[in-house]
PDB file as gemmi writes it, atoms N, CA and C in Angstrom:
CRYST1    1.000    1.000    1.000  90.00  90.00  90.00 P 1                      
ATOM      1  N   UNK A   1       1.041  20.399  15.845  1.00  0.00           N  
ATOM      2  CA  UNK A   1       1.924  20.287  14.693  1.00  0.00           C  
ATOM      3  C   UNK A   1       2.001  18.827  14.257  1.00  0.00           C  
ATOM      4  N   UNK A   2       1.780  18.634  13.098  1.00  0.00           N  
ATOM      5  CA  UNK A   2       1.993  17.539  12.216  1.00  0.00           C  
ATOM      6  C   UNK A   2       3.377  16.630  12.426  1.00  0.00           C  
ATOM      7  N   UNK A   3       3.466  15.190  12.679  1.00  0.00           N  
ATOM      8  CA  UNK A   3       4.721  14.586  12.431  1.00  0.00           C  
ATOM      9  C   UNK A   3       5.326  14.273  10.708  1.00  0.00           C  
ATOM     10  N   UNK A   4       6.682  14.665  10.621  1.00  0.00           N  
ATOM     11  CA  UNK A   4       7.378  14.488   9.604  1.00  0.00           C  
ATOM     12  C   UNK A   4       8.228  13.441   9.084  1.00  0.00           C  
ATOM     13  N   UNK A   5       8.109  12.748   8.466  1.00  0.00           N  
ATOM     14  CA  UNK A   5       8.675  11.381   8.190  1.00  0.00           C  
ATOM     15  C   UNK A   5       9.738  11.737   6.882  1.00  0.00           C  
ATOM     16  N   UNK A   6      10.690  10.715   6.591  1.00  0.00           N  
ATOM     17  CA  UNK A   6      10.853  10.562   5.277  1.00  0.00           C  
ATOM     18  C   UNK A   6      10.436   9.653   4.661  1.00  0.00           C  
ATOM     19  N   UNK A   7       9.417   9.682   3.445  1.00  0.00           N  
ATOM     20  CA  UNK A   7       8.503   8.456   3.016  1.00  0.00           C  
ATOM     21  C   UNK A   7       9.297   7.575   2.014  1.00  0.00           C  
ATOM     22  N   UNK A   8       9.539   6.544   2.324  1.00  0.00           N  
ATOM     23  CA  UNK A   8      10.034   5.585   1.644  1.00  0.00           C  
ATOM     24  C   UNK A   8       9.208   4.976   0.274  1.00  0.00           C  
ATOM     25  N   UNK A   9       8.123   5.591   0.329  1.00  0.00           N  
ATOM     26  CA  UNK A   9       7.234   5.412  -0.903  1.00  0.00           C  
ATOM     27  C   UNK A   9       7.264   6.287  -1.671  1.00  0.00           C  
ATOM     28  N   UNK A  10       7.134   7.727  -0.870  1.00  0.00           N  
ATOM     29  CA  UNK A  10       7.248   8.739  -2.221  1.00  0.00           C  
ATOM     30  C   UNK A  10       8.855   9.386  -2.362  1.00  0.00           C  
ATOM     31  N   UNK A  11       9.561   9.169  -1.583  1.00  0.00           N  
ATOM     32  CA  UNK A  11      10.669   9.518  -1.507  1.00  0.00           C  
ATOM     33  C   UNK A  11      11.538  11.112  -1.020  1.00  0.00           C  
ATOM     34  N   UNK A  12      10.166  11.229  -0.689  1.00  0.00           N  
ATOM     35  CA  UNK A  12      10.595  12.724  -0.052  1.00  0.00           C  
ATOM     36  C   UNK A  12      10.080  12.744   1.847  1.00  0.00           C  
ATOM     37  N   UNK A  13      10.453  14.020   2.517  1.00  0.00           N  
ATOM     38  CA  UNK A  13       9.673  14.553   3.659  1.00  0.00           C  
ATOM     39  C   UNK A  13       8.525  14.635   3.526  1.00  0.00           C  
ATOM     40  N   UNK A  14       7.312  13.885   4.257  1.00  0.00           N  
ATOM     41  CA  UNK A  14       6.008  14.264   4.317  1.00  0.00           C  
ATOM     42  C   UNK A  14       5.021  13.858   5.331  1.00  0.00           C  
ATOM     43  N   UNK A  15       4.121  14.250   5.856  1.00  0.00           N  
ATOM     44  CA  UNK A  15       3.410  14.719   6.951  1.00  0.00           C  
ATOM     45  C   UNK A  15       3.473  13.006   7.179  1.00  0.00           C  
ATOM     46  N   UNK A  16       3.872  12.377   8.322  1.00  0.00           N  
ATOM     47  CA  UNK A  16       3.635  11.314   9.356  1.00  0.00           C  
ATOM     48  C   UNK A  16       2.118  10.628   9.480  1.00  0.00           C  
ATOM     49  N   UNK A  17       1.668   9.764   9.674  1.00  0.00           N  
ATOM     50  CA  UNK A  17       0.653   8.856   9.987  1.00  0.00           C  
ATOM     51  C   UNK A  17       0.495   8.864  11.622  1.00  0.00           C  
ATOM     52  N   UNK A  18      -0.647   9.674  11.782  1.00  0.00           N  
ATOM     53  CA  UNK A  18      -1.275   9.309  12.848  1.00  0.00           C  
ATOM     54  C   UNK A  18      -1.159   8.258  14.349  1.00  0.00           C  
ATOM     55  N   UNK A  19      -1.109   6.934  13.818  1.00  0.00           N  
ATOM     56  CA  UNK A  19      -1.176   5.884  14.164  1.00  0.00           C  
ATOM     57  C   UNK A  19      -0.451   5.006  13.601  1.00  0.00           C  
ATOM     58  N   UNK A  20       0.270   3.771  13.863  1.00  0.00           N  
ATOM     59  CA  UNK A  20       0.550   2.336  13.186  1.00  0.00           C  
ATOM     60  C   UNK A  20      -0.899   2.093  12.975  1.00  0.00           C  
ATOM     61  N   UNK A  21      -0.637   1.492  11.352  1.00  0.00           N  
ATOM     62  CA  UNK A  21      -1.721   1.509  11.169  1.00  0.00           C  
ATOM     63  C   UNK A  21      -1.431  -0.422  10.645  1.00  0.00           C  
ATOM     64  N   UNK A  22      -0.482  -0.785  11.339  1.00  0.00           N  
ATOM     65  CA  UNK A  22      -0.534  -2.571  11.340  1.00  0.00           C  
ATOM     66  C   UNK A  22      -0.045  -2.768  12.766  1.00  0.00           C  
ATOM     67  N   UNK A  23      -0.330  -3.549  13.762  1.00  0.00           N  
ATOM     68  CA  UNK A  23       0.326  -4.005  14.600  1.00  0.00           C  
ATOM     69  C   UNK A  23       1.984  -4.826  14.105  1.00  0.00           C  
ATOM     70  N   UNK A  24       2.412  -4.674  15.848  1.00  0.00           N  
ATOM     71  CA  UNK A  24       3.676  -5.241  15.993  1.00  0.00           C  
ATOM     72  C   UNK A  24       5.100  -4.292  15.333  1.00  0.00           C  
ATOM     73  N   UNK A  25       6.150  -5.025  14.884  1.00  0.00           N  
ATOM     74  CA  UNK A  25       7.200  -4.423  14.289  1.00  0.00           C  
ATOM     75  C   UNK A  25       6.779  -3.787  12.775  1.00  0.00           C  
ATOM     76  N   UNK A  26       6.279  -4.453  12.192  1.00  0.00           N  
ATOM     77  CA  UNK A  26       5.822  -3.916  10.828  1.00  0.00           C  
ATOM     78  C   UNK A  26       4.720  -2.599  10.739  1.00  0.00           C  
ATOM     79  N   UNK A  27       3.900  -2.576  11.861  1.00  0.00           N  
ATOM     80  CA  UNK A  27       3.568  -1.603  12.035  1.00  0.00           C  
ATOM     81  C   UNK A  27       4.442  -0.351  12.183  1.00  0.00           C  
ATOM     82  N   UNK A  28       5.012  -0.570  13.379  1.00  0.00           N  
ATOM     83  CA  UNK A  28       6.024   0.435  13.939  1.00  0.00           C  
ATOM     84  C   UNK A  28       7.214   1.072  13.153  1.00  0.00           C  
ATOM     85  N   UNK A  29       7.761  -0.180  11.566  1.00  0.00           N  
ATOM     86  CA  UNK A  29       8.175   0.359  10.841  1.00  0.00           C  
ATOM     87  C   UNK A  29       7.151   1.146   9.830  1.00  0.00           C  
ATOM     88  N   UNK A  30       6.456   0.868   9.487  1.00  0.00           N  
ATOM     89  CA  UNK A  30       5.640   1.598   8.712  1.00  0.00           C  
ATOM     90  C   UNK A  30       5.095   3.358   9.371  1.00  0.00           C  
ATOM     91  N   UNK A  31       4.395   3.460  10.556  1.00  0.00           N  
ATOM     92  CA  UNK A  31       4.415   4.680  11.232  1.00  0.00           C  
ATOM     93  C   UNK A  31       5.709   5.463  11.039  1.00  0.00           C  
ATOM     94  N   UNK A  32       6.952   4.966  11.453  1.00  0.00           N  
ATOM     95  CA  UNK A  32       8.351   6.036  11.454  1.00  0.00           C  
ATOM     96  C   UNK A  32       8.714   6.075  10.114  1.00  0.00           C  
ATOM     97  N   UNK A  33       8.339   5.385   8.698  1.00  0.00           N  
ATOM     98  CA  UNK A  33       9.312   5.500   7.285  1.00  0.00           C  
ATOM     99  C   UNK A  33       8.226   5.773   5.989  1.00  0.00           C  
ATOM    100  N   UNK A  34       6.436   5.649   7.191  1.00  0.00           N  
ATOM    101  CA  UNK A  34       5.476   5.854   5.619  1.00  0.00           C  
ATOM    102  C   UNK A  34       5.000   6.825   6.000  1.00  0.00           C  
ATOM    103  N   UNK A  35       4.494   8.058   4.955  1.00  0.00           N  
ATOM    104  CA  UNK A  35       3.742   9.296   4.852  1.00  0.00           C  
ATOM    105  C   UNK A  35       2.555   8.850   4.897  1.00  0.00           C  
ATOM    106  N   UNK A  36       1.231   9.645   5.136  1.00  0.00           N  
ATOM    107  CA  UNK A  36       0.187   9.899   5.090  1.00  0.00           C  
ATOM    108  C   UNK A  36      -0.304   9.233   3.212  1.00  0.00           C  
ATOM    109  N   UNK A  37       0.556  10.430   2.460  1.00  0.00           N  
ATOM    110  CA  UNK A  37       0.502   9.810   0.861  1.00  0.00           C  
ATOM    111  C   UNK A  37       0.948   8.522   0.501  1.00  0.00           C  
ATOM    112  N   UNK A  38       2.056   8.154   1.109  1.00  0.00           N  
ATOM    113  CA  UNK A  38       2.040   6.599   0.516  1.00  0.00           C  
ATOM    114  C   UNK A  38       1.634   6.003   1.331  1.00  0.00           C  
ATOM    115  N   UNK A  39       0.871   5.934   2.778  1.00  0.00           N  
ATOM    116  CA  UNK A  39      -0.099   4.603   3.033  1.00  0.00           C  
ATOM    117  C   UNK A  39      -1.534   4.796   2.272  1.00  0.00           C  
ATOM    118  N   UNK A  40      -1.445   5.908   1.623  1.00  0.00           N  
ATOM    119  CA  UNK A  40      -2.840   6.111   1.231  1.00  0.00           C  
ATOM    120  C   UNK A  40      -2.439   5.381  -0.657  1.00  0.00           C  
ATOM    121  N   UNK A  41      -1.477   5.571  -1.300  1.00  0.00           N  
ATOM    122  CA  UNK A  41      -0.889   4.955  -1.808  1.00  0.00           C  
ATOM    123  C   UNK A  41      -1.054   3.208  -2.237  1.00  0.00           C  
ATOM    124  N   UNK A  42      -0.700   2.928  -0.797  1.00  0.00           N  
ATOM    125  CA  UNK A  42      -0.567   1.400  -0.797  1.00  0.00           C  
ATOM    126  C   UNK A  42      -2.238   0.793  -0.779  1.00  0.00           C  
ATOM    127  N   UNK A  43      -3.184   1.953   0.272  1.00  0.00           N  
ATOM    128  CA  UNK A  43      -4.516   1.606   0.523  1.00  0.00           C  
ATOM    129  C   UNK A  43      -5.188   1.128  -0.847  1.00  0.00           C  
ATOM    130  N   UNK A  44      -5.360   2.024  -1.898  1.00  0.00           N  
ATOM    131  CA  UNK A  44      -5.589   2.276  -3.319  1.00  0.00           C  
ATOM    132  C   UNK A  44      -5.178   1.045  -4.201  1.00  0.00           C  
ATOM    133  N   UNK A  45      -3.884   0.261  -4.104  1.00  0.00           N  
ATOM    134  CA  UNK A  45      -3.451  -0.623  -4.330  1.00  0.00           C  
ATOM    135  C   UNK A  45      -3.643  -2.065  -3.776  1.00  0.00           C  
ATOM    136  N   UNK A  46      -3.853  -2.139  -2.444  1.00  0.00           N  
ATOM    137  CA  UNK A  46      -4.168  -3.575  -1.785  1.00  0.00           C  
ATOM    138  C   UNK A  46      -6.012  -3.230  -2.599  1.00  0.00           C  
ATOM    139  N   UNK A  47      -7.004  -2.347  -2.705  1.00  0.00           N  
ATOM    140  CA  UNK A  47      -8.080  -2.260  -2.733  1.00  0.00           C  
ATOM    141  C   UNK A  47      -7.921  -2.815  -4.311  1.00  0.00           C  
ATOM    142  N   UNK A  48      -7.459  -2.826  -5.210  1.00  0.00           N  
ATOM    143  CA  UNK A  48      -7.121  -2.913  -6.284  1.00  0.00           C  
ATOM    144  C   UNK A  48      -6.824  -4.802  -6.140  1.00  0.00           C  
ATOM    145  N   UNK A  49      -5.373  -5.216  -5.451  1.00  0.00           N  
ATOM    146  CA  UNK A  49      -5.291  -6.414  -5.354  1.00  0.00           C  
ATOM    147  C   UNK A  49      -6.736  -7.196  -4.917  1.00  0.00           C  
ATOM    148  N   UNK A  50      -7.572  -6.656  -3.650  1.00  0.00           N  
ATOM    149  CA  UNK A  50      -8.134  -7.461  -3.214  1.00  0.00           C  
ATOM    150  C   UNK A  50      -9.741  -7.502  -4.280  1.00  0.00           C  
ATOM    151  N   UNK A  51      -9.453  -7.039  -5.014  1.00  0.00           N  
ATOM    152  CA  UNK A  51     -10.659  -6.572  -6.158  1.00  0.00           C  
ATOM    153  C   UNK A  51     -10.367  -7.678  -7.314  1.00  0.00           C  
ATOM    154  N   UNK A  52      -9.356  -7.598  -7.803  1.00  0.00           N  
ATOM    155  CA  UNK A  52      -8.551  -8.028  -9.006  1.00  0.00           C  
ATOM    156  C   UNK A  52      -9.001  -9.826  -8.732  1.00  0.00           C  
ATOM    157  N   UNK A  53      -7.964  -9.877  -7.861  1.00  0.00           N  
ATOM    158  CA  UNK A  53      -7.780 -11.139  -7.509  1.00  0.00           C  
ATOM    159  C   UNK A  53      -9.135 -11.886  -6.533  1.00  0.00           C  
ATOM    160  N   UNK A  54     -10.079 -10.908  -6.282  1.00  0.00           N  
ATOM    161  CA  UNK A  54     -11.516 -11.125  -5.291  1.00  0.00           C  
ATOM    162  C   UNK A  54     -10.384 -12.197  -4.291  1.00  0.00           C  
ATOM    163  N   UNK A  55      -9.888 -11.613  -3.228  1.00  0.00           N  
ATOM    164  CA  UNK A  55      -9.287 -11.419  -2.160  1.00  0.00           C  
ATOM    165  C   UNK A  55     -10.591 -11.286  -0.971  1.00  0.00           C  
ATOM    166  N   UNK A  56     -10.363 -12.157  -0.136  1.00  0.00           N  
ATOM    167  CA  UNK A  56     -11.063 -12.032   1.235  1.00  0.00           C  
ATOM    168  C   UNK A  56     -10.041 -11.972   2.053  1.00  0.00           C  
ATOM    169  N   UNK A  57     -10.154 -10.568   2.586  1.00  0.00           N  
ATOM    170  CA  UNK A  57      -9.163 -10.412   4.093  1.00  0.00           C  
ATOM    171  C   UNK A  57      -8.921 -11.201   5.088  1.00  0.00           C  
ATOM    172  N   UNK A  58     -10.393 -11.510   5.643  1.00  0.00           N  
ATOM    173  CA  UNK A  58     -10.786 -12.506   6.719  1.00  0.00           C  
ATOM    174  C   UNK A  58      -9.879 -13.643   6.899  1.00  0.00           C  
ATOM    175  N   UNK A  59      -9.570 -14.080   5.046  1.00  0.00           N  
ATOM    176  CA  UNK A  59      -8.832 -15.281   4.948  1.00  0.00           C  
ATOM    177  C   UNK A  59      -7.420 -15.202   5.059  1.00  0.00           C  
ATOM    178  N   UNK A  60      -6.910 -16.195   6.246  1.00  0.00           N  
ATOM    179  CA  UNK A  60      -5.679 -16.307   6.345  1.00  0.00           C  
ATOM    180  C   UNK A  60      -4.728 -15.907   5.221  1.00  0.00           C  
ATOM    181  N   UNK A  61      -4.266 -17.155   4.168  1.00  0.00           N  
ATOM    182  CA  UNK A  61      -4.095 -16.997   3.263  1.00  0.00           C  
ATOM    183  C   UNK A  61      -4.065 -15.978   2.448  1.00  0.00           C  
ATOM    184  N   UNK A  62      -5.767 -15.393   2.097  1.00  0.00           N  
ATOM    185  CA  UNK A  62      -5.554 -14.375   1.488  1.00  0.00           C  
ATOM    186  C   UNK A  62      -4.509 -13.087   2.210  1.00  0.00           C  
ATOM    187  N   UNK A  63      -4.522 -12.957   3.674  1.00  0.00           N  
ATOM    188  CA  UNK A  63      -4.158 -11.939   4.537  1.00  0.00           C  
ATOM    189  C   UNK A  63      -3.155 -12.011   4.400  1.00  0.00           C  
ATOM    190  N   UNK A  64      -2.448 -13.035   4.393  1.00  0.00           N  
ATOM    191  CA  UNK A  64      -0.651 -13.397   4.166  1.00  0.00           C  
ATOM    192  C   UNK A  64      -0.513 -12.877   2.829  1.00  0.00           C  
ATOM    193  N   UNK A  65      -1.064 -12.745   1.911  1.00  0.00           N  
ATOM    194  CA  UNK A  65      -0.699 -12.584   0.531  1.00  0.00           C  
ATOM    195  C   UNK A  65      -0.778 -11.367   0.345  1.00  0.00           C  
ATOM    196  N   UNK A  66      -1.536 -10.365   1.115  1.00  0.00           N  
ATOM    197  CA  UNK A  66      -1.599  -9.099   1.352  1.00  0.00           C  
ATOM    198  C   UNK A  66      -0.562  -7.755   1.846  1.00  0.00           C  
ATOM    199  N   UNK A  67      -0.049  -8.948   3.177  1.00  0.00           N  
ATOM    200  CA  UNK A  67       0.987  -8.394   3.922  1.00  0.00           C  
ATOM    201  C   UNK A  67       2.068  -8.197   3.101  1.00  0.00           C  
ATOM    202  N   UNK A  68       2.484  -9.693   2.437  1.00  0.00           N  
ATOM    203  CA  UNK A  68       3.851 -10.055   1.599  1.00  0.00           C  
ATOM    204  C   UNK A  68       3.443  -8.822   0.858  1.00  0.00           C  
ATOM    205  N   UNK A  69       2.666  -8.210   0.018  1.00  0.00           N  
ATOM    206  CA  UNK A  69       2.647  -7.664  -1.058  1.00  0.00           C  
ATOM    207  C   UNK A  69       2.456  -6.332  -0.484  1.00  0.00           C  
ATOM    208  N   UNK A  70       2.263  -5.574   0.292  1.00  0.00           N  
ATOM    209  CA  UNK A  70       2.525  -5.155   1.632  1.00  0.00           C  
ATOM    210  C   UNK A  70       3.821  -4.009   1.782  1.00  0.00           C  
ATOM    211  N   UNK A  71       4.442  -5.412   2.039  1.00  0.00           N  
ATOM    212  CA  UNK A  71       5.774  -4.970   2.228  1.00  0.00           C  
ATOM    213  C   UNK A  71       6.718  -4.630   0.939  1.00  0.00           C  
ATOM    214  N   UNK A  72       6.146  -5.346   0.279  1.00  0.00           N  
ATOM    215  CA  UNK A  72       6.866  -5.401  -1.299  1.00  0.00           C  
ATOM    216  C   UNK A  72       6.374  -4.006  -1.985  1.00  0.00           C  
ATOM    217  N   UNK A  73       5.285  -3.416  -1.826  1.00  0.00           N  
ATOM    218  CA  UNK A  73       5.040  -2.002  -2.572  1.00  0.00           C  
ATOM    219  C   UNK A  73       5.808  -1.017  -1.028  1.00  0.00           C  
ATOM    220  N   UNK A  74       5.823  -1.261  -0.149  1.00  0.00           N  
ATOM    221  CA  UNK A  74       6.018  -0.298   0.736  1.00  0.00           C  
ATOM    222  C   UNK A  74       7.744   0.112   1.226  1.00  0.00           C  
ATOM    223  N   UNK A  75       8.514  -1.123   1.021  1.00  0.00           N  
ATOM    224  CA  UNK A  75       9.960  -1.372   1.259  1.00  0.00           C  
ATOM    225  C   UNK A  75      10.705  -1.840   0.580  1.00  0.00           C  
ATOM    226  N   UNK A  76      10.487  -2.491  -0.644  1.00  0.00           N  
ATOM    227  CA  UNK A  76      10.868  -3.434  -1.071  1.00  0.00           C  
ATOM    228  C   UNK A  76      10.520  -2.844  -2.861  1.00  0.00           C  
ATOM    229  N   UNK A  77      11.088  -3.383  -3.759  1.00  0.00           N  
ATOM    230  CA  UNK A  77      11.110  -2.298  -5.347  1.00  0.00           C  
ATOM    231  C   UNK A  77       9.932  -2.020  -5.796  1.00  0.00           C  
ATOM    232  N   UNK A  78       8.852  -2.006  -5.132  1.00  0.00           N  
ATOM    233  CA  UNK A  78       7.543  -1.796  -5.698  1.00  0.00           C  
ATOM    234  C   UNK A  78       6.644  -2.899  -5.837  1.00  0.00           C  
ATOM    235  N   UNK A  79       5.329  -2.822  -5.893  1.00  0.00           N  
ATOM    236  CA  UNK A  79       4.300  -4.077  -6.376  1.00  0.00           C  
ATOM    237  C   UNK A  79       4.014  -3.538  -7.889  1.00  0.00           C  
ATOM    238  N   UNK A  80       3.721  -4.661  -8.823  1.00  0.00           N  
ATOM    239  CA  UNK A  80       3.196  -4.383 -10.403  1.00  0.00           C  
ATOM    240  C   UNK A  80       1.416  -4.401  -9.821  1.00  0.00           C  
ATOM    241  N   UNK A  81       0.914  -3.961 -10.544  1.00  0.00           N  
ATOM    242  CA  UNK A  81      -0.840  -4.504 -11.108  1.00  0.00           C  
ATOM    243  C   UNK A  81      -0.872  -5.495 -11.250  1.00  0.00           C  
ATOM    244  N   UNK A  82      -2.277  -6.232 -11.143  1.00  0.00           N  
ATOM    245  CA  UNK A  82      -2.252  -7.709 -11.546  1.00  0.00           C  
ATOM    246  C   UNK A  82      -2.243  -7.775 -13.100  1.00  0.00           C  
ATOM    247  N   UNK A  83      -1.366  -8.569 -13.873  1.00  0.00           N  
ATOM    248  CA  UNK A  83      -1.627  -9.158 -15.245  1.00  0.00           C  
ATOM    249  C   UNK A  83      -3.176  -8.507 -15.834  1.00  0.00           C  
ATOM    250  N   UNK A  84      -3.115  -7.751 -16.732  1.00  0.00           N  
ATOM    251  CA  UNK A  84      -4.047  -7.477 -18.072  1.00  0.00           C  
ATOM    252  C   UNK A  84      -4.882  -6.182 -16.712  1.00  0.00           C  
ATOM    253  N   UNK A  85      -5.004  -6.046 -15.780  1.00  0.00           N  
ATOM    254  CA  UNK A  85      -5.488  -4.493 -15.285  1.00  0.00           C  
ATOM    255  C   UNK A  85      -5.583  -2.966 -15.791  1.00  0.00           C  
ATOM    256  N   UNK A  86      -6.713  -2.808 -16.030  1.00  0.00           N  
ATOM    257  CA  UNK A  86      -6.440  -1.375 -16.281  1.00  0.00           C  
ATOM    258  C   UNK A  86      -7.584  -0.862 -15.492  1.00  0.00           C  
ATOM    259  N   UNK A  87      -6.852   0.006 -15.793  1.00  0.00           N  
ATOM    260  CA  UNK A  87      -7.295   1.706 -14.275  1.00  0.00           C  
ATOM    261  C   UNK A  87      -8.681   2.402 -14.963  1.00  0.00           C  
ATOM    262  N   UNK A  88      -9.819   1.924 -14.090  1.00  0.00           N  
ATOM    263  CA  UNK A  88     -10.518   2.598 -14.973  1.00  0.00           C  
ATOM    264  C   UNK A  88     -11.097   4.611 -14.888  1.00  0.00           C  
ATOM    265  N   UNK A  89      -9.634   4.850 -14.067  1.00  0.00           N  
ATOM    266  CA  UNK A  89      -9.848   5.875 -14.284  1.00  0.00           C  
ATOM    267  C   UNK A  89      -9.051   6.880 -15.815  1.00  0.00           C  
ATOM    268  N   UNK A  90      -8.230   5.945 -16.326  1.00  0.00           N  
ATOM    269  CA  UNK A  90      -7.483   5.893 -17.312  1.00  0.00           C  
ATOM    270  C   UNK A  90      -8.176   5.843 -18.800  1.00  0.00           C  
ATOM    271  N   UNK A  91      -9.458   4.827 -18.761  1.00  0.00           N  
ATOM    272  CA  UNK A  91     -10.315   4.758 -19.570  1.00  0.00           C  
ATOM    273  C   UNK A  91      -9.783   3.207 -20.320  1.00  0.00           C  
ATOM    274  N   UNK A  92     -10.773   2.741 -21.039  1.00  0.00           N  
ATOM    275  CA  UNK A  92     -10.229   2.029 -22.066  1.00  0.00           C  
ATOM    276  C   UNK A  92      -9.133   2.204 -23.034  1.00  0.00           C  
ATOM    277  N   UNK A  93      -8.625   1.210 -23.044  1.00  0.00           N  
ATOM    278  CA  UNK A  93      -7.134   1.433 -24.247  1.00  0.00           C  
ATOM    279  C   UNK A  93      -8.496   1.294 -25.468  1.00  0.00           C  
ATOM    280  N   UNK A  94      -8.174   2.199 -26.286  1.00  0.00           N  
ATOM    281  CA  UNK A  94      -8.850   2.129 -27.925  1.00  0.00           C  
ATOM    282  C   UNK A  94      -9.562   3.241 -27.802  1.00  0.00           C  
ATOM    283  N   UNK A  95      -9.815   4.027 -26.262  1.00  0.00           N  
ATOM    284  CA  UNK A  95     -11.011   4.777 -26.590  1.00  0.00           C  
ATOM    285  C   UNK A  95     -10.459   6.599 -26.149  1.00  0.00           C  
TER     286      UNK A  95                                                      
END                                                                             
């Protein structure tokens, strides 16, 4: 049987995460308060930041800027898109 969380991202009951999927405390909060859908959620979004902004993980810096933003879509009132982004599954605006 599946673990049940309440997801602090999508805001309802939904199937639990496997694993911490960050070490330490931030991990451990994330496993007990994020769903399956919103770490998959946040995944979609850091892939987006680290695209946008051509983000290297590896890099300290960049990694810190990740986490912060991290926590900010996951606990905290949400993360925006970067400035002028669009979704290109959305299509072009005009078209």
């Amino acid at each position: 049987m599946s673990r049940i969380v309440q997801c602090v991202v999508i805001g309802r009951a939904a199937e639990g995460l496997a694993y911490a999927p960050y070490p330490g405390e931030l991990g451990k909060r994330i496993y007990n308060q994020v769903s399956k859908i919103g770490w998959q959620r946040w995944v979609e979004h850091q892939t987006t930041l680290i695209n946008e902004f051509r983000l290297t993980p590896i890099e300290p810096k960049d990694r810190a800027f990740l986490v912060k933003e991290m926590e900010k879509f996951l606990f905290g009132a949400g993360a925006e898109k970067p400035a002028g982004f669009v979704d290109p599954a959305a299509g072009t605006p005009g078209t």
